[in-house]
ZALUMMI-139317 format. One record per atom (N, C-alpha, C, O, CB): residue in one letter; x, y, z. Coordinates in steps of 0.2 Angstrom, whole numbers, padded with zeros to 4 digits, always signed. Glycine has a CB too. Example, Ala and Ser with C-alpha at 12.3 -4.5 7.8 and 13.67 -1.06 7.14 Angstrom:
2
A+0066-0028+0039;A+0062-0022+0039;A+0066-0016+0039;A+0071-0017+0042;A+0057-0022+0045;S+0064-0011+0035;S+0068-0005+0036;S+0064+0000+0039;S+0067+0006+0040;S+0070-0003+0029;
END
This chain:
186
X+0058-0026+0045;X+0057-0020+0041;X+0059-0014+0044;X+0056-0013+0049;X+0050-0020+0038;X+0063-0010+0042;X+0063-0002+0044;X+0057+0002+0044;X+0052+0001+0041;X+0067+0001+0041;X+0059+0007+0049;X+0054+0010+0050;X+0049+0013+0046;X+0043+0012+0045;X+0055+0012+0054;X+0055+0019+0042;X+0054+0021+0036;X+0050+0017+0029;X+0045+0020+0026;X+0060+0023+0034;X+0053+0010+0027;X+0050+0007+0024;X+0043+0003+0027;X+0038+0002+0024;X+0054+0004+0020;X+0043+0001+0034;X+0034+0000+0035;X+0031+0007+0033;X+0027+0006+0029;X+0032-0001+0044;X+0032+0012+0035;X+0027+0018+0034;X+0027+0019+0027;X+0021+0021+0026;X+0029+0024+0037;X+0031+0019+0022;X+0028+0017+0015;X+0024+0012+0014;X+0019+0014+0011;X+0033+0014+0011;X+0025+0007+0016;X+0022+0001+0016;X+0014+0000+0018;X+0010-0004+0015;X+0026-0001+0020;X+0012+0005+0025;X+0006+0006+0027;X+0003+0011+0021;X-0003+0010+0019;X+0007+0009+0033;X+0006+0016+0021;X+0004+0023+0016;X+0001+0017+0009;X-0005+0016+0007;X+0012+0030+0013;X+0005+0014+0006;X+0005+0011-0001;X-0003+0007+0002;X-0009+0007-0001;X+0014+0004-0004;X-0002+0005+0005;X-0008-0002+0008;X-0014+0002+0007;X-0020-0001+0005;X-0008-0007+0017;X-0014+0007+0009;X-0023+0012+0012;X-0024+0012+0006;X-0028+0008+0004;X-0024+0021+0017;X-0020+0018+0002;X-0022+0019-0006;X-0022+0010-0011;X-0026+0008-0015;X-0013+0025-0010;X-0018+0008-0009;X-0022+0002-0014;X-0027+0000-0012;X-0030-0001-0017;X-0020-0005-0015;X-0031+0000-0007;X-0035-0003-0007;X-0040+0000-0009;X-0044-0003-0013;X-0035-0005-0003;X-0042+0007-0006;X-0044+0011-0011;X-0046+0012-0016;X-0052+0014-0018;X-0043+0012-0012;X-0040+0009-0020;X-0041+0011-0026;X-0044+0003-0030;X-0049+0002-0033;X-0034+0015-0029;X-0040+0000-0028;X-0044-0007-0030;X-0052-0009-0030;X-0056-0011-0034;X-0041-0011-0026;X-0054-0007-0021;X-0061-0010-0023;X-0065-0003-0026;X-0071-0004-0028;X-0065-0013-0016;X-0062+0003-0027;X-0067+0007-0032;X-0067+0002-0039;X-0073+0001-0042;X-0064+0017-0034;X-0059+0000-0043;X-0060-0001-0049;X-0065-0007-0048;X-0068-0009-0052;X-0054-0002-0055;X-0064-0011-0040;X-0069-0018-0043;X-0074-0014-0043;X-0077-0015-0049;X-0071-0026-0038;X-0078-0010-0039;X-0086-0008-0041;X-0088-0007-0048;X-0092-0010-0051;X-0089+0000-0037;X-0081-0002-0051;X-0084+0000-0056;X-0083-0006-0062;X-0084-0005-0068;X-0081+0008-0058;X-0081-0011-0060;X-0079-0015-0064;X-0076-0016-0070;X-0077-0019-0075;X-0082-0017-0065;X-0068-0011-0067;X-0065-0009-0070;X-0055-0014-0069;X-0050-0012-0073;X-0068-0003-0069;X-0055-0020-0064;X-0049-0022-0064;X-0045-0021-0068;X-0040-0017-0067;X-0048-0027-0064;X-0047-0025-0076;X-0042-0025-0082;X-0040-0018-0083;X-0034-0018-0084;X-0045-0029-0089;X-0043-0013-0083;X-0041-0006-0085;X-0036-0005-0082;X-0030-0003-0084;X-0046+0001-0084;X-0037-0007-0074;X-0032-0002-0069;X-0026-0006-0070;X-0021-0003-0071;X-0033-0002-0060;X-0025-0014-0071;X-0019-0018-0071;X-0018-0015-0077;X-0014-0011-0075;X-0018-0026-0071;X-0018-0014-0083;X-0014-0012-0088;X-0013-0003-0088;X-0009+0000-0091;X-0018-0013-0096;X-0015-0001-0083;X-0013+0003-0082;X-0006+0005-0076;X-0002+0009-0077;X-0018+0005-0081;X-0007+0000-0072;X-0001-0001-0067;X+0006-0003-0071;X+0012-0001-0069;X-0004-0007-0062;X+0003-0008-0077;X+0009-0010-0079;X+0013-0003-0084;X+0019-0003-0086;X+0008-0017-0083;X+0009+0001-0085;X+0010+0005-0090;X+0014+0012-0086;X+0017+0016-0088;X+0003+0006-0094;X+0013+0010-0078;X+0013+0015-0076;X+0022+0013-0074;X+0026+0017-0073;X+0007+0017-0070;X+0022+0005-0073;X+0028+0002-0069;X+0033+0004-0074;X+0038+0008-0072;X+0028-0007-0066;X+0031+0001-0084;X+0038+0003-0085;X+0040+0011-0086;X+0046+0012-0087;X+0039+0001-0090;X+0035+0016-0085;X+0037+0023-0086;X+0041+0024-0081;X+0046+0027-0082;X+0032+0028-0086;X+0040+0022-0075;X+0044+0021-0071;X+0051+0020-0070;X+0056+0023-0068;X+0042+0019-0069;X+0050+0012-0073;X+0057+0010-0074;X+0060+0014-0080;X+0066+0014-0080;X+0057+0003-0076;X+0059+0015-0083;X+0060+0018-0088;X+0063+0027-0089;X+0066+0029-0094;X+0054+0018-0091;X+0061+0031-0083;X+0061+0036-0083;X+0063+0040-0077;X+0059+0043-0073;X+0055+0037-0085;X+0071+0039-0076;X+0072+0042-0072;X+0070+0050-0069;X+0072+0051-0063;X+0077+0040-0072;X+0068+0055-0072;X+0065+0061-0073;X+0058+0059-0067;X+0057+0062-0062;X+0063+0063-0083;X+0055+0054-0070;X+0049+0053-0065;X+0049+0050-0060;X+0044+0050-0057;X+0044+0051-0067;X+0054+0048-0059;X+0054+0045-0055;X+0058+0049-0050;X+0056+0047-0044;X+0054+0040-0057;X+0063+0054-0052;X+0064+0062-0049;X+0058+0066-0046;X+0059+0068-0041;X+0065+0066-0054;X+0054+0067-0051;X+0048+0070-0049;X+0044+0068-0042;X+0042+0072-0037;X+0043+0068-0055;X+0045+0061-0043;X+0038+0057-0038;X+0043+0058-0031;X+0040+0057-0026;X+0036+0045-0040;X+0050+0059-0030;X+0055+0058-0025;X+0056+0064-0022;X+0056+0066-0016;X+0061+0054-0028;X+0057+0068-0027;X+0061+0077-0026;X+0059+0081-0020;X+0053+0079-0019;X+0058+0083-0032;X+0060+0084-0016;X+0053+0089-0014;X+0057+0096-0016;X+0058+0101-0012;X+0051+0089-0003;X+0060+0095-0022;X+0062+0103-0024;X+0055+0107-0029;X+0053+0113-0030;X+0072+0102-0029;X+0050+0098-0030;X+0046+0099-0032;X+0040+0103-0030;X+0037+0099-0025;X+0046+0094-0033;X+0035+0108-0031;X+0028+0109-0027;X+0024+0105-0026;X+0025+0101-0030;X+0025+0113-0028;X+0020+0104-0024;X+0015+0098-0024;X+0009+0100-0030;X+0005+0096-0032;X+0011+0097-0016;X+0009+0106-0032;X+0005+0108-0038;X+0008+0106-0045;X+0004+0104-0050;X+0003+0115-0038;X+0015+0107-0046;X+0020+0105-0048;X+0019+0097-0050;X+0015+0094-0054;X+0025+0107-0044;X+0021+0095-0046;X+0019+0089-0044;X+0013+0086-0047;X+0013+0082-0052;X+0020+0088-0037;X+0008+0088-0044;X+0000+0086-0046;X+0000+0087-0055;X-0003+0082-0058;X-0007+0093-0042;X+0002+0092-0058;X+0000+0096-0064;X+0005+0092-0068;X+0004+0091-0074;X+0002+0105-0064;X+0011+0088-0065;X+0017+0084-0071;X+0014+0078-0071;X+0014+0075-0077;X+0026+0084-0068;X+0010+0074-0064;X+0008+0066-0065;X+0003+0066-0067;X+0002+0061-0070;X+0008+0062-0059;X-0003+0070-0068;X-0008+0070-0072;X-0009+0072-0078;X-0015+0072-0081;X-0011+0072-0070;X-0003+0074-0080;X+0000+0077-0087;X+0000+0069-0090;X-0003+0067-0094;X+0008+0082-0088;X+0005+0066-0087;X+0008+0058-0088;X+0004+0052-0089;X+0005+0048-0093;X+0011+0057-0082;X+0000+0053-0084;X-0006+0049-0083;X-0012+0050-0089;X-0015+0046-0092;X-0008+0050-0074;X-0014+0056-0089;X-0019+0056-0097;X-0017+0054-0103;X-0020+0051-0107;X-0020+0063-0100;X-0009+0056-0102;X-0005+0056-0109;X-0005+0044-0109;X-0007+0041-0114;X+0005+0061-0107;X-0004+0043-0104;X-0003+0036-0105;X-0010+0032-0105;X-0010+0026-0105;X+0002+0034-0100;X-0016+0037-0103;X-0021+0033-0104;X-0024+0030-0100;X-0028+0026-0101;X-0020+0029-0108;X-0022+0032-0091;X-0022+0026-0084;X-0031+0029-0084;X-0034+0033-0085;X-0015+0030-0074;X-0032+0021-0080;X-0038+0022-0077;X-0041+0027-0072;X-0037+0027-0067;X-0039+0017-0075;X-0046+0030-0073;X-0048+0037-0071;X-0047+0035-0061;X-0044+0040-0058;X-0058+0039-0074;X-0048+0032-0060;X-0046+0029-0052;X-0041+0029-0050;X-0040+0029-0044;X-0048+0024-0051;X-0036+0027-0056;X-0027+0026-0053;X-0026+0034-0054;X-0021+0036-0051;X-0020+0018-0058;X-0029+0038-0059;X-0026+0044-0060;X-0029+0049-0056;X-0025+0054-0055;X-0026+0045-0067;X-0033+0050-0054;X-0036+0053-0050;X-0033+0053-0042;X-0033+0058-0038;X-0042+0052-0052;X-0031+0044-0042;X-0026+0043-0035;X-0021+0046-0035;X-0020+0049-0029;X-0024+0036-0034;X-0016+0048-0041;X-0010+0049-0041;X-0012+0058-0039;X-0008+0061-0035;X-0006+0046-0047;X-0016+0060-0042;X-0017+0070-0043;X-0016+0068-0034;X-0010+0069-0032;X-0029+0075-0047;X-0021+0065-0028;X-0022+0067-0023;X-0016+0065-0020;X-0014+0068-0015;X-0028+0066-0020;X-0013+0059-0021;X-0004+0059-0018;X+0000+0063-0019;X+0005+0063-0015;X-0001+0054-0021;X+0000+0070-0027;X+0002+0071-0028;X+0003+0079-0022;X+0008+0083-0021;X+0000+0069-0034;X-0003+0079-0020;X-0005+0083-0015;X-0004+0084-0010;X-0002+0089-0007;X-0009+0082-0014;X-0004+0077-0007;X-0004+0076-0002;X+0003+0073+0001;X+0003+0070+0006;X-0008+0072-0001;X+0009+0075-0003;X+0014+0073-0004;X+0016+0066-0003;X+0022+0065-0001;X+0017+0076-0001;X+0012+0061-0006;X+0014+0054-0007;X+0016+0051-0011;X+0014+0045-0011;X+0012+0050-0006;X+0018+0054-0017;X+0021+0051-0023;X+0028+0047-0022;X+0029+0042-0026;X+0022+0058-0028;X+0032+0048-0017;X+0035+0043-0017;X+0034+0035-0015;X+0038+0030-0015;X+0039+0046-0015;X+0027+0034-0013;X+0023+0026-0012;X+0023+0022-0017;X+0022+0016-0015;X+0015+0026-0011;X+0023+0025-0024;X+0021+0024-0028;X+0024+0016-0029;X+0022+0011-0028;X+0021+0031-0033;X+0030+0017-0032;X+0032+0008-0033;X+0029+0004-0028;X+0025+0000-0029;X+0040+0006-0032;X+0030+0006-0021;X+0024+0001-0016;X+0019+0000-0018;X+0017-0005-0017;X+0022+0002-0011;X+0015+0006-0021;X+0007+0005-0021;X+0005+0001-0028;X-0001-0001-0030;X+0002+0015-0022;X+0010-0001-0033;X+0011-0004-0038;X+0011-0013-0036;X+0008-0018-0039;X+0017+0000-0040;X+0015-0012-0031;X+0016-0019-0030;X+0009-0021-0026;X+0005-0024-0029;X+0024-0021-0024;X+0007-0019-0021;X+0001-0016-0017;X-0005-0020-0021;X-0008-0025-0021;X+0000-0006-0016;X-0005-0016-0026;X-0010-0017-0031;X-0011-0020-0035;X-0017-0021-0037;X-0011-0014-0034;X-0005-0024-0039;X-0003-0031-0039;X-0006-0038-0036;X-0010-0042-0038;X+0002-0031-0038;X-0003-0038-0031;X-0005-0042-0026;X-0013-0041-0023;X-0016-0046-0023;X+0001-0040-0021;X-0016-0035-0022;X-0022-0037-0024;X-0028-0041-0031;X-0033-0043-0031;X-0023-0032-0023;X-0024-0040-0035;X-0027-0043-0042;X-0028-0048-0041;X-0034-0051-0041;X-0023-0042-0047;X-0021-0049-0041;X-0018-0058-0043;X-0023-0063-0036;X-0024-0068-0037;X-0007-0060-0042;X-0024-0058-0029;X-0027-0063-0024;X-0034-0063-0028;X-0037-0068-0030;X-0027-0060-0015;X-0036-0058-0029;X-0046-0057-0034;X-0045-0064-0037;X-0048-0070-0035;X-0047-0049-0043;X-0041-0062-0042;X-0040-0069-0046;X-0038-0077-0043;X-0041-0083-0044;X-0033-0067-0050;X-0036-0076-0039;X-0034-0084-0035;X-0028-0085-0038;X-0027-0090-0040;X-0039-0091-0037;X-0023-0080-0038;X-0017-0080-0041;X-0013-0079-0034;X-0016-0078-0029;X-0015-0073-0047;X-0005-0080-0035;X-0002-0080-0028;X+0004-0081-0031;X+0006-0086-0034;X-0004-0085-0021;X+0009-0073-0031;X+0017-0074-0031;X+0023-0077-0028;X+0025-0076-0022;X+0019-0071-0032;X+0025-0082-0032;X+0031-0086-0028;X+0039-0082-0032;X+0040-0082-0038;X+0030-0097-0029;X+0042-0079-0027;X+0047-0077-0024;X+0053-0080-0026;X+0055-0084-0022;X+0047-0077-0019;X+0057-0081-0033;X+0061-0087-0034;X+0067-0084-0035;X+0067-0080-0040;X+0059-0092-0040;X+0073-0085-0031;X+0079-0084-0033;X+0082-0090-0032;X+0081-0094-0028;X+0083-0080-0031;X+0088-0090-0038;X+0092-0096-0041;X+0099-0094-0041;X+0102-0088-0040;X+0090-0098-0049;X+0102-0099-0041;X+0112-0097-0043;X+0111-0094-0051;X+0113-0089-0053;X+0118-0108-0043;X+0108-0100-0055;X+0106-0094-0062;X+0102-0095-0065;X+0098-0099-0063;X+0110-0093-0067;X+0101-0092-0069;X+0095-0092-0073;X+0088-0097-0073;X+0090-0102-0070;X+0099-0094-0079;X+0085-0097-0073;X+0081-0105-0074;X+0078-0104-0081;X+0076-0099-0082;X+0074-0108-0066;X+0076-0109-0085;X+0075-0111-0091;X+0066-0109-0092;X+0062-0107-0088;X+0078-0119-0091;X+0064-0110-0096;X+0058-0109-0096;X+0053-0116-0094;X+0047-0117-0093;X+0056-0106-0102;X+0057-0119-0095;X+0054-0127-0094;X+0055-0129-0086;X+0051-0132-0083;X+0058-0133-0100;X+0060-0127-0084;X+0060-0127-0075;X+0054-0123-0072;X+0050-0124-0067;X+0069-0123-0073;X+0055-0116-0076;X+0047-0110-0074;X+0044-0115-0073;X+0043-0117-0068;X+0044-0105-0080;X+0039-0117-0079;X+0034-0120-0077;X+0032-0125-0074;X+0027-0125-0071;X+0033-0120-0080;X+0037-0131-0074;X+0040-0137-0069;X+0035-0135-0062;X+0030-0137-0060;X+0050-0137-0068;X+0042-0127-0060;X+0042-0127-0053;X+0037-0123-0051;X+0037-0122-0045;X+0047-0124-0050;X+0031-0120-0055;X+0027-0117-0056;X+0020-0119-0055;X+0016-0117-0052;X+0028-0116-0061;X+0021-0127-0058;X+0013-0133-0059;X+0017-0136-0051;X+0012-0136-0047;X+0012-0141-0068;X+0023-0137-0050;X+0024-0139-0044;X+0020-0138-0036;X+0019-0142-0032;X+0027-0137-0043;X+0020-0131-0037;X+0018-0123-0031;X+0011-0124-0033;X+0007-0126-0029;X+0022-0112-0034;X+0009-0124-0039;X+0001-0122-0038;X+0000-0128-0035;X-0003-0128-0030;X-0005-0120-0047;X+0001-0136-0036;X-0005-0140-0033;X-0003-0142-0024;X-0006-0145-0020;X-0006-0149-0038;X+0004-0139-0023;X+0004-0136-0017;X+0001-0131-0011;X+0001-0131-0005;X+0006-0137-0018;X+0000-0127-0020;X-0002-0121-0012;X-0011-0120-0013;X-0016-0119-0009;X+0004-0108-0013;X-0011-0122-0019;X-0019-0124-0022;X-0021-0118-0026;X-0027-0117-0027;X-0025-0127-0014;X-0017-0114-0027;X-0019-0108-0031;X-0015-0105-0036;X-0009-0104-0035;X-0019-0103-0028;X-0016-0103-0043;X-0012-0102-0049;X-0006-0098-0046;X-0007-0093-0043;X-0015-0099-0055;X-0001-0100-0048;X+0006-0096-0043;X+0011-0096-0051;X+0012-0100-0055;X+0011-0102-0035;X+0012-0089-0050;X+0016-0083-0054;X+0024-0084-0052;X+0026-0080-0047;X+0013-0075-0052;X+0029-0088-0055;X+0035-0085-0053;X+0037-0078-0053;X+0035-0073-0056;X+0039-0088-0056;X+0041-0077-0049;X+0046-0071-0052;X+0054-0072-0049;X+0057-0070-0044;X+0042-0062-0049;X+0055-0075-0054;X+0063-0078-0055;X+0067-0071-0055;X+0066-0066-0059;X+0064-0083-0062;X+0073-0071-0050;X+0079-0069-0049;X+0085-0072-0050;X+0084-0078-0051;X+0079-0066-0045;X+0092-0069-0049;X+0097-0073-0049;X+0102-0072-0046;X+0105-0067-0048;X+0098-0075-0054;X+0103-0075-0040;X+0110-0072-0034;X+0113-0080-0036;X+0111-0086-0035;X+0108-0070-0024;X+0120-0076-0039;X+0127-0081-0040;X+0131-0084-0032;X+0135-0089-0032;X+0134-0075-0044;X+0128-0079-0026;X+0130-0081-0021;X+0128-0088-0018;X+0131-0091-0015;X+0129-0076-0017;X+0122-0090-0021;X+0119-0095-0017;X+0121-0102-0019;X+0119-0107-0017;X+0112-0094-0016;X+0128-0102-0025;X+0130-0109-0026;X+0128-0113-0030;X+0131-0117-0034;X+0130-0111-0022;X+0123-0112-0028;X+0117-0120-0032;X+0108-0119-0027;X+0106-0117-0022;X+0122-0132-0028;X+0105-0121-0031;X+0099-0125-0027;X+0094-0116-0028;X+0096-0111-0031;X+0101-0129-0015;X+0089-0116-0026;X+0086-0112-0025;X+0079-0109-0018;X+0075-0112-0015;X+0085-0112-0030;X+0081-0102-0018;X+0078-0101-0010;X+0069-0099-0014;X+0069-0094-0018;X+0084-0091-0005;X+0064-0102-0012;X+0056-0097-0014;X+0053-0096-0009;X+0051-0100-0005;X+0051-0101-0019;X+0050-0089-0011;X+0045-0089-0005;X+0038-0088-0008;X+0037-0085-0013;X+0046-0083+0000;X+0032-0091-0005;X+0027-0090-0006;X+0023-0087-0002;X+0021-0090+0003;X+0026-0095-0006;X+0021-0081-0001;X+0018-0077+0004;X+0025-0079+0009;X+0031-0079+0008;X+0009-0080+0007;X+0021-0081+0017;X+0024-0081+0022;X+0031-0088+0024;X+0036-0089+0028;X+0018-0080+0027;X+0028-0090+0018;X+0033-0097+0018;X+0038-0097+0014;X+0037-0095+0008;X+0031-0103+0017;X+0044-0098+0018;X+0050-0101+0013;X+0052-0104+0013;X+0051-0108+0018;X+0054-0099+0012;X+0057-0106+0009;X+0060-0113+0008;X+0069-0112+0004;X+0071-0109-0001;X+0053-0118+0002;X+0071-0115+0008;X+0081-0112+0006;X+0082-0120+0005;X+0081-0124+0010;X+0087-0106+0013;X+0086-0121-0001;X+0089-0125-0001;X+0094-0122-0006;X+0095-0124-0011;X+0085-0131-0003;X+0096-0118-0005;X+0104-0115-0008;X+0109-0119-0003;X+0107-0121+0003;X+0105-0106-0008;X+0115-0120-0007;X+0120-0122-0004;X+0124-0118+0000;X+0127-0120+0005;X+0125-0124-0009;X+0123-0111-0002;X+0126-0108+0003;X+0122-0107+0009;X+0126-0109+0013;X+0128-0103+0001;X+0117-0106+0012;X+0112-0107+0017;X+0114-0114+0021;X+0115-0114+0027;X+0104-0107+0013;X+0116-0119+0016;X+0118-0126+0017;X+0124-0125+0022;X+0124-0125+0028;X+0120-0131+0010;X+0131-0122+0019;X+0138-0122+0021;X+0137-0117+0026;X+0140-0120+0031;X+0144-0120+0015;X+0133-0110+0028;X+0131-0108+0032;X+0131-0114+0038;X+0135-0115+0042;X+0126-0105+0029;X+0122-0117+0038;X+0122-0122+0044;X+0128-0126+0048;X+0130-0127+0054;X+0117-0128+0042;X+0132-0129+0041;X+0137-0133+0042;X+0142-0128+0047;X+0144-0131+0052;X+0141-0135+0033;X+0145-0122+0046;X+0148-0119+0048;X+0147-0117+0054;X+0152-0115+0057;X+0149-0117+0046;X+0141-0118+0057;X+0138-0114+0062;X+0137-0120+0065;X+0137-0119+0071;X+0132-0110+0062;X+0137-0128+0063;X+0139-0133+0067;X+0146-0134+0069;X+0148-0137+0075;X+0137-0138+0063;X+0148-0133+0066;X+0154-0134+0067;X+0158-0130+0071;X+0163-0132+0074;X+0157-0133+0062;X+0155-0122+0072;X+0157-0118+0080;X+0154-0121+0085;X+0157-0121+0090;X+0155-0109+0080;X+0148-0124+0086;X+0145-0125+0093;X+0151-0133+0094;X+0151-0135+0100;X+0134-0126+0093;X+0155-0137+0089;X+0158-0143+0091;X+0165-0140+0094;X+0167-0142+0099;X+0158-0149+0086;X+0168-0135+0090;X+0176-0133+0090;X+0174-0128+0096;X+0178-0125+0099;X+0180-0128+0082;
END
């Protein structure tokens, strides 16, 4: 990982956690995930804000006064919104997609949830989803969430990761080894 994105990376981790075990005290999970999701597609959705969170032509009062505008208007749980005023501050608004994923990934571990990482040559069907889905969970022993992608490069087969494990069975990964065998004989 680069350096720049570890120190995103670290910044996003302190504030999730943060913010996470305030909403477990207040026992408030479900508020904050529907808030996160609401927050991801404005996001995606909104290249203006996502200007905002990036800019520094921006002030940070500026800044504070536009995401908390945002965040009332959309209803975020008083803990993810109140996180964002002091990022807004503190000039970390651009964490924000990390602290999303961050926060995520806290949930889903609460839950006993664990995302698996799926890219394919294409598409996969819904009936493969779940296939490779009930697959993963009685292997890793915890309900596992795909999140299916699709790289045309890899041929065929598919690469998943689960946390720190992966597994590649793409063809190209394959013709790769093959070729790298093939220099150590020639």
């Amino acid at each position: 990982m680069s350096e720049p994105a570890s120190i995103s990376a670290g910044i996003a981790e302190r504030y999730a956690t943060a913010i996470f075990e305030i909403a477990k005290e207040n026992n408030d999970l479900a508020g904050l995930e529907t808030g996160l999701n609401d927050l991801a597609a404005a996001l995606d959705g909104s290249a203006e804000l996502r200007d905002l969170m990036s800019s520094p032509i921006y002030s940070r009062a500026e800044q504070e006064r536009a995401i908390t505008a945002v965040a009332e208007k959309m209803g975020i749980a008083e803990v993810l919104r109140k996180s964002l005023a002091l990022m807004a501050q503190k000039r970390r608004l651009f964490v924000v997609p990390q602290l999303i994923a961050a926060l995520r990934a806290l949930i889903a571990e609460d839950r006993g949830e664990v995302t698996a990482d799926v890219v394919s040559a294409k598409a996969l069907t819904k009936a493969q989803t779940e296939k490779l889905a009930k697959t993963l969970t009685a292997r890793v022993g915890k309900t596992v969430n795909v999140n299916a992608t699709v790289d045309e490069s890899l041929i065929g087969g598919l690469v998943v990761k689960v946390g720190s494990k992966m597994i590649d069975t793409s063809i190209r990964s394959k013709l790769d080894s093959l070729q790298n065998a093939m220099k150590e004989v020639g």
